[in-house]
C-alpha positions as a Markdown table, in Angstrom:
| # | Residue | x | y | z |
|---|---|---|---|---|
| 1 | Unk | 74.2 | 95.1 | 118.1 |
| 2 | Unk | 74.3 | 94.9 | 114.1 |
| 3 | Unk | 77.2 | 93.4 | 112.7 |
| 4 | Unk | 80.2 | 94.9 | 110.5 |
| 5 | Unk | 82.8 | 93.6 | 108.8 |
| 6 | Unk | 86.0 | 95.5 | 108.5 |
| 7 | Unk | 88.4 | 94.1 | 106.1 |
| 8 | Unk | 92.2 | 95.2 | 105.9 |
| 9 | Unk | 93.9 | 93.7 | 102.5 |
| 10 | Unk | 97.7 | 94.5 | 101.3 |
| 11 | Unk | 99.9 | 92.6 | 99.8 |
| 12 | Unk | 100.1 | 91.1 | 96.2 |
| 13 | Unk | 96.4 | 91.1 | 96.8 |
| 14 | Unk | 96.5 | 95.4 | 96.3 |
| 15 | Unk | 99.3 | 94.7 | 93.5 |
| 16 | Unk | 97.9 | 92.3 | 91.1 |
| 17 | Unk | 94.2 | 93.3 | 89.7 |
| 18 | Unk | 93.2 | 90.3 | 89.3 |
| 19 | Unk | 94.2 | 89.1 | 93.2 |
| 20 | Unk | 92.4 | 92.5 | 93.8 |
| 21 | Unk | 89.0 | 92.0 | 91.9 |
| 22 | Unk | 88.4 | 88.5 | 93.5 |
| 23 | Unk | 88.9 | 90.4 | 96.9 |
| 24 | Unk | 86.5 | 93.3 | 96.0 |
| 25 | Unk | 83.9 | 91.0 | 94.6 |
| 26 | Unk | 83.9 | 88.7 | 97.9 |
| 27 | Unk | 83.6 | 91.8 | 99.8 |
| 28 | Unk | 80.8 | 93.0 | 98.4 |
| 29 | Unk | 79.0 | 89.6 | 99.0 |
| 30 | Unk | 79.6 | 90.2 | 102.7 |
| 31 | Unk | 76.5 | 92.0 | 102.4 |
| 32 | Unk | 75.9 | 94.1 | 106.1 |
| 33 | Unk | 78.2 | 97.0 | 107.4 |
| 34 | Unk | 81.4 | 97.4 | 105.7 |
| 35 | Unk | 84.5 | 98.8 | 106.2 |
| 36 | Unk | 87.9 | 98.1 | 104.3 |
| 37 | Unk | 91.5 | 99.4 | 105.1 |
| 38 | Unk | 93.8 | 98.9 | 102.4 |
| 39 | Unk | 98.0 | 98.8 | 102.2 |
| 40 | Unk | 100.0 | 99.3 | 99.1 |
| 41 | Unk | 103.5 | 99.1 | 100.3 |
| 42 | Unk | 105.1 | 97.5 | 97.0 |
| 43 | Unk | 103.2 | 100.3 | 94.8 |
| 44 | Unk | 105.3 | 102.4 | 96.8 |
| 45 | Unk | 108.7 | 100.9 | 96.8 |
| 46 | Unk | 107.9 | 100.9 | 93.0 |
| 47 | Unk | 107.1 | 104.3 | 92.6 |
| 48 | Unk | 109.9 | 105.5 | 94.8 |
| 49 | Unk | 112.2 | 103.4 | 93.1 |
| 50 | Unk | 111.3 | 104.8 | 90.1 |
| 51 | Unk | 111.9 | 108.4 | 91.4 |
| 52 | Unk | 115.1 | 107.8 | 92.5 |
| 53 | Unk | 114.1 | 107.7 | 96.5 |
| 54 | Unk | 115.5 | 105.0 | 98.4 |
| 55 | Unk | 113.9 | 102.4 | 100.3 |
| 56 | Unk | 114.8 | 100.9 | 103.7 |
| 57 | Unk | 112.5 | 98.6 | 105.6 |
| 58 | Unk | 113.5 | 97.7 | 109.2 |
| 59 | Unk | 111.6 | 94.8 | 110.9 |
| 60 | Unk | 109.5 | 95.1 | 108.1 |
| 61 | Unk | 108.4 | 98.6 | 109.0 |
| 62 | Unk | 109.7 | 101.5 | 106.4 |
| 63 | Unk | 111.6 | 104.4 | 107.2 |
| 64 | Unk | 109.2 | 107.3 | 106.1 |
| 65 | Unk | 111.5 | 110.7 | 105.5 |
| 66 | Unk | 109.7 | 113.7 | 104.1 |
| 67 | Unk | 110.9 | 112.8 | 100.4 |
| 68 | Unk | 109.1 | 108.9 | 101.5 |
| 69 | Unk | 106.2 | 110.6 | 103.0 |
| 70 | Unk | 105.3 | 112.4 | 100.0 |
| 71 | Unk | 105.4 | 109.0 | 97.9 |
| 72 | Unk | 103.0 | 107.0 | 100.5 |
| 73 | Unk | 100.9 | 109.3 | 101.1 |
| 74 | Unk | 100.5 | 109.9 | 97.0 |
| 75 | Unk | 100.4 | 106.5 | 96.5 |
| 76 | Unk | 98.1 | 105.1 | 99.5 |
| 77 | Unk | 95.8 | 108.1 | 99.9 |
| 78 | Unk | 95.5 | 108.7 | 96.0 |
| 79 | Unk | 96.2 | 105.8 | 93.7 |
| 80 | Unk | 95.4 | 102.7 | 95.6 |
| 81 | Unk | 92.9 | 104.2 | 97.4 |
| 82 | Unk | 90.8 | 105.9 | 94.4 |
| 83 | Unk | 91.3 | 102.8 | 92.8 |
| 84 | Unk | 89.1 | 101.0 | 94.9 |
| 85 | Unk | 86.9 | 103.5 | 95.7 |
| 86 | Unk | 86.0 | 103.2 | 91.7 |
| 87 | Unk | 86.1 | 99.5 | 91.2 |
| 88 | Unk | 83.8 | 99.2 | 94.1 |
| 89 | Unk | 81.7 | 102.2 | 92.7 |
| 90 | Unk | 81.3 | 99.9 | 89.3 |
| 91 | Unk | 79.9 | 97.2 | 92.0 |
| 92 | Unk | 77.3 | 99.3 | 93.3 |
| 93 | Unk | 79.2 | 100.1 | 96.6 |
| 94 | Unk | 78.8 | 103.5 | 97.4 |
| 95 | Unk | 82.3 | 103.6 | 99.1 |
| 96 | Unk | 84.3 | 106.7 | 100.3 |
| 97 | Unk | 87.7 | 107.4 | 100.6 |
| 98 | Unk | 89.8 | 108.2 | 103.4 |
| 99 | Unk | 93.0 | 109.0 | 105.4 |
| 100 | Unk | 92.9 | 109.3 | 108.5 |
| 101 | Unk | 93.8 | 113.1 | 108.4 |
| 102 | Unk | 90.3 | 113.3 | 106.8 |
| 103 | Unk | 87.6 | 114.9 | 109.6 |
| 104 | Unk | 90.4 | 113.8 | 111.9 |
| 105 | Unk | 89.6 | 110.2 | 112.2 |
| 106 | Unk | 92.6 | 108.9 | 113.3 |
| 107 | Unk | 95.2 | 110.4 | 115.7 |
| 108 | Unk | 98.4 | 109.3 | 115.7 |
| 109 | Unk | 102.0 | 109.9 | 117.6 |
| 110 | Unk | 104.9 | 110.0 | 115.7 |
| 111 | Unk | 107.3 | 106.8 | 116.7 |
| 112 | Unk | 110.4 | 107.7 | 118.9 |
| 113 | Unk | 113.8 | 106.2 | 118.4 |
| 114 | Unk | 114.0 | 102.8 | 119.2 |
| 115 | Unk | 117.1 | 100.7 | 119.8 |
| 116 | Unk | 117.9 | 97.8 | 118.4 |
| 117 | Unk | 120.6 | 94.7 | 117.9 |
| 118 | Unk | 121.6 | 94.5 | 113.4 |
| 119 | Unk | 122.2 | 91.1 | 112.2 |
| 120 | Unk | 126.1 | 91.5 | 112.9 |
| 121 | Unk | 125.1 | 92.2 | 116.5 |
| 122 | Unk | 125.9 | 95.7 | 117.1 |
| 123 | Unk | 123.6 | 97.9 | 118.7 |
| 124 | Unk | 122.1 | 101.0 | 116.4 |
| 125 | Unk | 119.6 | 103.3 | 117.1 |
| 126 | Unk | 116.7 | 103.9 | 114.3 |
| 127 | Unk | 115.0 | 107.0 | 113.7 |
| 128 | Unk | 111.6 | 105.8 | 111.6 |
| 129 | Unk | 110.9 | 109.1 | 110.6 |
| 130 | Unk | 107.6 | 110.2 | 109.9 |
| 131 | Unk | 105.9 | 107.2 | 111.0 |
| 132 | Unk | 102.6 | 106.8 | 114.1 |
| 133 | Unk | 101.3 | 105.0 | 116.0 |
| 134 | Unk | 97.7 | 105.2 | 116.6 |
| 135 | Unk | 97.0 | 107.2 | 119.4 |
| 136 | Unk | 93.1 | 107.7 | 119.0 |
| 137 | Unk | 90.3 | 106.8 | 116.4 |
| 138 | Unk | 86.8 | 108.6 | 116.2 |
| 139 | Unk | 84.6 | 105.5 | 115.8 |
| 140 | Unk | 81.8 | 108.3 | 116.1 |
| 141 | Unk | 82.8 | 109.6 | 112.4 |
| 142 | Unk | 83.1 | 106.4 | 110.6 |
| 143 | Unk | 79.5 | 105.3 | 112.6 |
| 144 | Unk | 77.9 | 108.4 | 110.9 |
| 145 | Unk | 79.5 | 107.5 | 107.2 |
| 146 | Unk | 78.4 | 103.9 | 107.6 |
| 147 | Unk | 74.6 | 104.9 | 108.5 |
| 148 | Unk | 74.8 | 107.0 | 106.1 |
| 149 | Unk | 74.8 | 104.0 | 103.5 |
| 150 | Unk | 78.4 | 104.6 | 102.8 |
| 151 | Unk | 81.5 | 102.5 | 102.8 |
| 152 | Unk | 84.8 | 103.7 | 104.0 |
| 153 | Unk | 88.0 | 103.1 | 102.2 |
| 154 | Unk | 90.5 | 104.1 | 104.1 |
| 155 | Unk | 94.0 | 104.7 | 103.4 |
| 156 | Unk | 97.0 | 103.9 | 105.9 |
| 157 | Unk | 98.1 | 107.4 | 106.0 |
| 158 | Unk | 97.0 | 109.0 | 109.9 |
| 159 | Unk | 97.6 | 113.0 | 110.8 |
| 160 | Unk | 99.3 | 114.2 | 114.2 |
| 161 | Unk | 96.9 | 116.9 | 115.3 |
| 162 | Unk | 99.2 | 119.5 | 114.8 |
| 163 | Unk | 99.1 | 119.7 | 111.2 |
| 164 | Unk | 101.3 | 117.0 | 110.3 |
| 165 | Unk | 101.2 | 113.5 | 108.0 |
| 166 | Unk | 102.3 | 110.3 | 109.6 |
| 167 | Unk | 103.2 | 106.8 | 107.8 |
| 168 | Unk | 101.2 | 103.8 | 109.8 |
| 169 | Unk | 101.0 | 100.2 | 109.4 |
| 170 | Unk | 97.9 | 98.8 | 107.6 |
| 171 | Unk | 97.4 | 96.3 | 110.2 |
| 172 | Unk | 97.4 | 98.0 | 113.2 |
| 173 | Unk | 94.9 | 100.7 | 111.9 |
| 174 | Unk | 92.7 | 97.6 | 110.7 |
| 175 | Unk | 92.3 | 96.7 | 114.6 |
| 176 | Unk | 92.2 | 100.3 | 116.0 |
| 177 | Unk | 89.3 | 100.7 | 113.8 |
| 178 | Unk | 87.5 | 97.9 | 114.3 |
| 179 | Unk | 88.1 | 98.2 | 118.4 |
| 180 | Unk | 86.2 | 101.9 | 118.0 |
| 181 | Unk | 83.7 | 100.4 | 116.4 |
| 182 | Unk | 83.1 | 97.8 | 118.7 |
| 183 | Unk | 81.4 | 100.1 | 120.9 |
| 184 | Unk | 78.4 | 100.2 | 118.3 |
| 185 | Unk | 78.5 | 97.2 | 116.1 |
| 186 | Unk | 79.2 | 93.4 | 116.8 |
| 187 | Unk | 82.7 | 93.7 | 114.9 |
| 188 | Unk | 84.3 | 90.9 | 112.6 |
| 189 | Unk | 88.1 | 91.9 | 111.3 |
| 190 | Unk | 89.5 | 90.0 | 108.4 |
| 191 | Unk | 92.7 | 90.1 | 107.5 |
| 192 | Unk | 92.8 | 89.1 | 103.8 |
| 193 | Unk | 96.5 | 88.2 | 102.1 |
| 194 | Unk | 97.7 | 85.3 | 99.6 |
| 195 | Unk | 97.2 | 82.5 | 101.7 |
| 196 | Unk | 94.4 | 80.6 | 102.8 |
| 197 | Unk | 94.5 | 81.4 | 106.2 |
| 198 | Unk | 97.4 | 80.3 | 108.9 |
| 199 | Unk | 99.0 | 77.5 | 107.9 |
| 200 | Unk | 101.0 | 74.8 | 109.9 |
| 201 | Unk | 102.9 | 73.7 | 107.1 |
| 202 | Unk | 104.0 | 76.8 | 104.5 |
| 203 | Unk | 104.5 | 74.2 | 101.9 |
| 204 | Unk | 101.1 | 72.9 | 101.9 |
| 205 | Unk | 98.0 | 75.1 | 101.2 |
| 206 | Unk | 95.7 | 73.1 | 102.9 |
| 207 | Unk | 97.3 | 72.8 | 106.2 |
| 208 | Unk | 94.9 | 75.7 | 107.9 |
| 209 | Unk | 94.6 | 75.7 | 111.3 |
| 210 | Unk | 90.9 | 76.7 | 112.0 |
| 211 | Unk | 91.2 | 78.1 | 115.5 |
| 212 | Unk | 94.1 | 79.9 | 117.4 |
| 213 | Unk | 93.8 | 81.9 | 121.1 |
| 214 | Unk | 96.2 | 83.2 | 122.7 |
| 215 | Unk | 97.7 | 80.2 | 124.7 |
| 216 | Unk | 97.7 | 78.3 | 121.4 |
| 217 | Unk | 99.4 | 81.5 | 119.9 |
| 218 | Unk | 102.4 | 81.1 | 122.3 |
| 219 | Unk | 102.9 | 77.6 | 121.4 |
| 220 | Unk | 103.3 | 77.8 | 118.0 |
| 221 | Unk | 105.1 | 81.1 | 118.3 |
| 222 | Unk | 107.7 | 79.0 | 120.5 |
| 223 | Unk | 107.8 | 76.0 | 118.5 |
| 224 | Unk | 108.5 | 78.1 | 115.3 |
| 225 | Unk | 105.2 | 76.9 | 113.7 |
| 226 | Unk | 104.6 | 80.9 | 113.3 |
| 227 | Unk | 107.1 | 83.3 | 112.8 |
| 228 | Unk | 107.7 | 86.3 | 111.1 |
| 229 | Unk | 105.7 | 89.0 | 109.7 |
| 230 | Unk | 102.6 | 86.4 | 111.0 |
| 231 | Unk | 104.3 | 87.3 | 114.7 |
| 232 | Unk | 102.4 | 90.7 | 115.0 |
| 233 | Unk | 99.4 | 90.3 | 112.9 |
| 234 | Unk | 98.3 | 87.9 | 115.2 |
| 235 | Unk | 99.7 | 90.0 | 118.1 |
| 236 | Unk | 97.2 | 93.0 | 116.2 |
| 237 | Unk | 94.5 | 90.3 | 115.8 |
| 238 | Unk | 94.7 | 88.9 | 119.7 |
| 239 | Unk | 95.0 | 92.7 | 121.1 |
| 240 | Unk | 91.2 | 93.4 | 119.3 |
| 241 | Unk | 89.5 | 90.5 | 120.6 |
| 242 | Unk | 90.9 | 91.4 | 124.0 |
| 243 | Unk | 89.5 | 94.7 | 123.5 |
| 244 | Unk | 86.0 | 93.9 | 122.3 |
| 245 | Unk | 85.9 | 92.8 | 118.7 |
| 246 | Unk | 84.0 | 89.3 | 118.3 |
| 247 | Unk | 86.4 | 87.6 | 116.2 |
| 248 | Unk | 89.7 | 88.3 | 113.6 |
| 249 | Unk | 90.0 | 85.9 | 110.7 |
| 250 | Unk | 93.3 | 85.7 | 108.7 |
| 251 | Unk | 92.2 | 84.1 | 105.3 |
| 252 | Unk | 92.7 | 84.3 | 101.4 |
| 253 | Unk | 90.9 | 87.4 | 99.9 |
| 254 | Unk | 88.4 | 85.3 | 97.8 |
| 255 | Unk | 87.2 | 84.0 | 101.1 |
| 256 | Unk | 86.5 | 86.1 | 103.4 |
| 257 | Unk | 84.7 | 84.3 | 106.1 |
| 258 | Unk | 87.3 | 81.2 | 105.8 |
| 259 | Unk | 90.9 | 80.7 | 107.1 |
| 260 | Unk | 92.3 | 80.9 | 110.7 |
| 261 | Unk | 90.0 | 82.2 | 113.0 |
| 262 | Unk | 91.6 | 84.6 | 116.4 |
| 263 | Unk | 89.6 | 84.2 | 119.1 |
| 264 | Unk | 89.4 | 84.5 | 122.9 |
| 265 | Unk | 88.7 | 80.6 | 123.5 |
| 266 | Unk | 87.8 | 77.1 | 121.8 |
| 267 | Unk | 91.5 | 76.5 | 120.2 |
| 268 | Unk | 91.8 | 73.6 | 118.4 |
């Protein structure tokens, strides 16, 4: 099979145009099949703010009410994502945007309830609102775009079937994608951010570790050497490779084929 890259990048990296240039330029010298999922979640909280809509972030998920759902999907399926589509454009990408309401091309379920312990130890239930969970992805659509010569942008914003808009992390869209296209391509997912990949030492830039697998995973999960918001995008990056993708790299965004490599085997 022909390879593709698909890259998901959020973050100060989507904030700061500079952070954002250096990210769009090393994508483009990927060369190949290309796909890129983008976040924008402090554009958001901005914008929001600035409209007088509060914002409330539980385990670093965001509580999406209808007033919230109109900002995201403004700022993720319009700003952000037309911004890239443009500064790509002036690179001689011919990308397209998306959400994945477009043609369909991602399904989602809205997120029930869930129960959890606060920091003062009391038991709450949250109620996320309008925000899915992947249910399906048509790798067959996004196939046909990328034959087409075309680059998909897509936007974390995902549709219900039934006529609704639904919130969805970045992240996990990154690997639903890039486990539907697996079926036709040999798949590489990057996960660009501000660091140079995963580090043992978050004081010291250099300390990447090259190589992590699952069994490595759980021992630097349980001696604290990860923790959290790295905790499930690995848990997103080990759940790809389980399901066919050839290999997830967490890495700096002017570096794409650097950093921590997730695969199945070979830790070190």
């Amino acid at each position: 099979m022909e390879p593709l890259t698909v890259v998901k990048v959020g973050g100060a990296v989507v904030e700061e145009p500079a952070a954002l240039d250096k990210l769009l330029h090393s994508f483009v010298r990927l060369g190949g099949r290309r796909l890129l999922v983008h976040g924008g979640g402090r554009r958001a909280t901005k914008l929001a703010r600035d409209l007088g809509i509060p914002t409330q972030m539980v385990g670093g998920r965001r509580v999406t009410d209808e007033r919230m759902l109109e900002v995201v999907t403004m700022t993720y399926g319009g700003l952000v994502n037309k911004n890239i589509v443009a500064r790509l454009g002036a690179l001689g990408v011919k990308a397209i945007g998306l959400t994945g309401a477009d043609a369909g091309i991602i399904l989602a379920d809205k997120r029930p309830p869930v129960t959890i312990t606060n920091a003062e130890g009391k038991v709450e239930t949250i109620d996320f609102g309008y925000v899915g969970d992947v249910r399906a992805v048509d790798g067959e659509a996004l196939r046909i775009l990328i034959e087409q010569g075309l680059t998909p942008v897509v936007a974390p914003v995902t549709c219900d079937g039934q006529g609704g808009l639904l919130n969805t992390n970045a992240d996990t869209i990154a690997a639903s994608v890039a486990v539907a296209l697996a079926k036709y391509y040999d798949v590489t997912l990057v996960y660009a951010f501000e660091k140079n990949g995963v580090l043992r030492d978050e004081t010291d830039a250099t300390s990447v570790i090259p190589v992590i697998t699952r069994a490595g995973f759980a021992r630097l999960a349980a001696d604290g050497t990860i923790s959290g918001g790295m905790l499930p995008k690995i848990e997103n990056a080990l759940a790809a490779v389980d399901n066919g993708v050839g290999e997830v790299r967490i890495t700096s965004a002017g570096n794409l084929s650097g950093g921590t490599a997730i695969r199945a085997s070979h830790s070190v």
